[in-house]
C-alpha positions in Angstrom: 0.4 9.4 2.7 0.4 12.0 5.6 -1.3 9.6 7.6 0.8 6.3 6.5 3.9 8.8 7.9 2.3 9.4 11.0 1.2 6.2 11.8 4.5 4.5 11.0 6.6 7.1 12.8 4.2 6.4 16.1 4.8 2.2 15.6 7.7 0.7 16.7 9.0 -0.3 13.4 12.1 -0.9 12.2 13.8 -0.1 8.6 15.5 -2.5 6.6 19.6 -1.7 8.0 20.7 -2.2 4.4 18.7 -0.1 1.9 17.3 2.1 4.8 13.4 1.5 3.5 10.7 0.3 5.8 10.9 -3.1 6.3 8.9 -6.6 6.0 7.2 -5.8 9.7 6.8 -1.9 9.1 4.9 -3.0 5.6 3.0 -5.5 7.4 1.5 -2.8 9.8 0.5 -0.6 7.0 -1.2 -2.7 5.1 -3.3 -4.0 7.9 -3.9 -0.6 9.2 -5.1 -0.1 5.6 -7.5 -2.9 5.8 -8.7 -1.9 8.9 -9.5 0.9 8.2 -11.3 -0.7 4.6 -9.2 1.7 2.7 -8.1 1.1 -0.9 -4.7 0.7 -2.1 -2.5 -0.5 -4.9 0.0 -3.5 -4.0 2.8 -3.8 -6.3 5.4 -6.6 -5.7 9.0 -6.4 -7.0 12.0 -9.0 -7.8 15.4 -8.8 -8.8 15.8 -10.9 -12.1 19.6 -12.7 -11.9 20.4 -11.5 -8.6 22.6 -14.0 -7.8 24.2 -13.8 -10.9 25.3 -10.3 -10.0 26.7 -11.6 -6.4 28.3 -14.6 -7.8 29.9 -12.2 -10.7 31.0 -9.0 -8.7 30.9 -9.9 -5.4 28.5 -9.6 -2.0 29.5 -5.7 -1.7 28.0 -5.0 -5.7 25.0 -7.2 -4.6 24.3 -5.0 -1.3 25.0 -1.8 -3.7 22.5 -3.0 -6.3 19.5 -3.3 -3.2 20.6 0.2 -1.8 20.2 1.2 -5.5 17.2 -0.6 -6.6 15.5 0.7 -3.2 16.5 4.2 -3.9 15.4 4.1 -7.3 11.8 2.8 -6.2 11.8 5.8 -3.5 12.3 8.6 -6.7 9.8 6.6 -9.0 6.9 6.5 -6.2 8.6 9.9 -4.3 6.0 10.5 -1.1 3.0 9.2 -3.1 3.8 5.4 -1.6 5.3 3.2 1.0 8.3 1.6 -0.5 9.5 -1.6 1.8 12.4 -4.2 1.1 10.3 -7.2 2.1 14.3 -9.3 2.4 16.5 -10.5 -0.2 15.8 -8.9 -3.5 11.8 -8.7 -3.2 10.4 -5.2 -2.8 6.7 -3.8 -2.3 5.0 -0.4 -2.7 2.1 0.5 -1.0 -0.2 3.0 -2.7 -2.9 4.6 -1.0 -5.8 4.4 -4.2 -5.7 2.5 -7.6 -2.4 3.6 -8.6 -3.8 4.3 -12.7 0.3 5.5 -14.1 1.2 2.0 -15.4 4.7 3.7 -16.8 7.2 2.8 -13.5 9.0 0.4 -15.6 10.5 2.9 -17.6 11.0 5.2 -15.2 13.1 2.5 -12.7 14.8 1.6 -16.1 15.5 5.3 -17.3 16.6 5.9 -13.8 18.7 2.7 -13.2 20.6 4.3 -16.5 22.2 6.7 -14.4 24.0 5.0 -12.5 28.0 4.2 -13.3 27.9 0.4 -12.5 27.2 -1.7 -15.6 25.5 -4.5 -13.1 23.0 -1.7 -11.9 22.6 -0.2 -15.2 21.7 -3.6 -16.8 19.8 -4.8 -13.7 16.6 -6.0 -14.4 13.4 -6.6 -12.6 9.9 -7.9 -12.8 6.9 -6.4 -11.0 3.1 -7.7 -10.1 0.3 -5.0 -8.9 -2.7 -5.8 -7.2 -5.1 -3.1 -5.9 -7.6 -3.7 -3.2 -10.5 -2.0 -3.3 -12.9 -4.6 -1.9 -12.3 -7.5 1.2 -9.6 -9.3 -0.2 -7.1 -10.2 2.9 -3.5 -9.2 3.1 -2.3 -12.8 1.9 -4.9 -12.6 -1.3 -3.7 -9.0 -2.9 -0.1 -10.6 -1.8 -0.8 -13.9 -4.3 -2.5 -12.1 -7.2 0.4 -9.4 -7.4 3.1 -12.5 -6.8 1.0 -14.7 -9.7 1.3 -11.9 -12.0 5.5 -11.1 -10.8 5.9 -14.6 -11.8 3.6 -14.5 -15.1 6.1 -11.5 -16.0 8.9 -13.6 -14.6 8.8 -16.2 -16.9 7.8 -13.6 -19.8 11.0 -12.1 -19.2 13.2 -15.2 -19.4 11.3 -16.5 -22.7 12.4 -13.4 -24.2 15.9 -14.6 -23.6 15.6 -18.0 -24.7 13.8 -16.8 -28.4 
């Protein structure tokens, strides 16, 4: 991850101003330097579930707190192991340099998420999609497979409500 520091800190990238993680172009340049270079990594895509509920509910200022919390939260789970990157709204990737093989970051963000005070961060949750690369797929293909599988959780999740 040494290297995905170095070579970050000598782009000109940008961070995301709200949640202070790398951004949509700063992810983009990693992942194709990752490519390039035919290394393999793990891809693992991130979405708010109810998001707008929580603006519409407590306001703009609770939604921008539950990003900067969410993000923060990624950052401790994957610590220096990863690139962590608000993509825009409530969508979030980590890049992980390898076949990241510890399939327990849902209850870490969860156990995590716990500590906060706010009842809308505490409850927040979230579904995920990974993808690793570790062959020629292109940027846009690990992108779909880890989106299919978001959404495949996605509507998991919101059958669970329904039943």
């Amino acid at each position: 991850i040494l290297v995905a520091y170095i070579f970050l800190e000598s782009q000109a990238t940008e961070e995301d101003h709200l949640t202070k993680l790398y951004n949509r172009q700063s992810y983009e340049m990693y992942v194709d330097h990752l490519i390039e270079g035919n290394q393999p990594f793990s891809f693992i895509l991130f979405d708010l579930n109810h998001f707008k509920k929580i603006n519409d509910t407590y306001g703009h200022l609770a939604g921008d707190q539950t990003l900067i919390a969410f993000g923060q939260v990624l950052k401790r789970v994957f610590d220096k192991k990863a690139l962590v990157s608000r993509l825009g709204g409530d969508e979030f990737v980590v890049v992980i340099e390898g076949e990241y093989v510890n399939g327990t970051y849902h209850e870490q963000i969860n156990s995590l998420l716990q500590q906060y005070e706010e009842d809308y961060i505490k409850q927040l949750s979230f579904s995920s999609g990974l993808s690793v690369r570790n062959g020629f797929e292109t940027t846009e293909q690990i992108y779909q497979h880890a989106d299919h599988k978001l959404y495949k959780e996605k509507r998991t999740y919101h059958q669970s409500l329904v039943d």
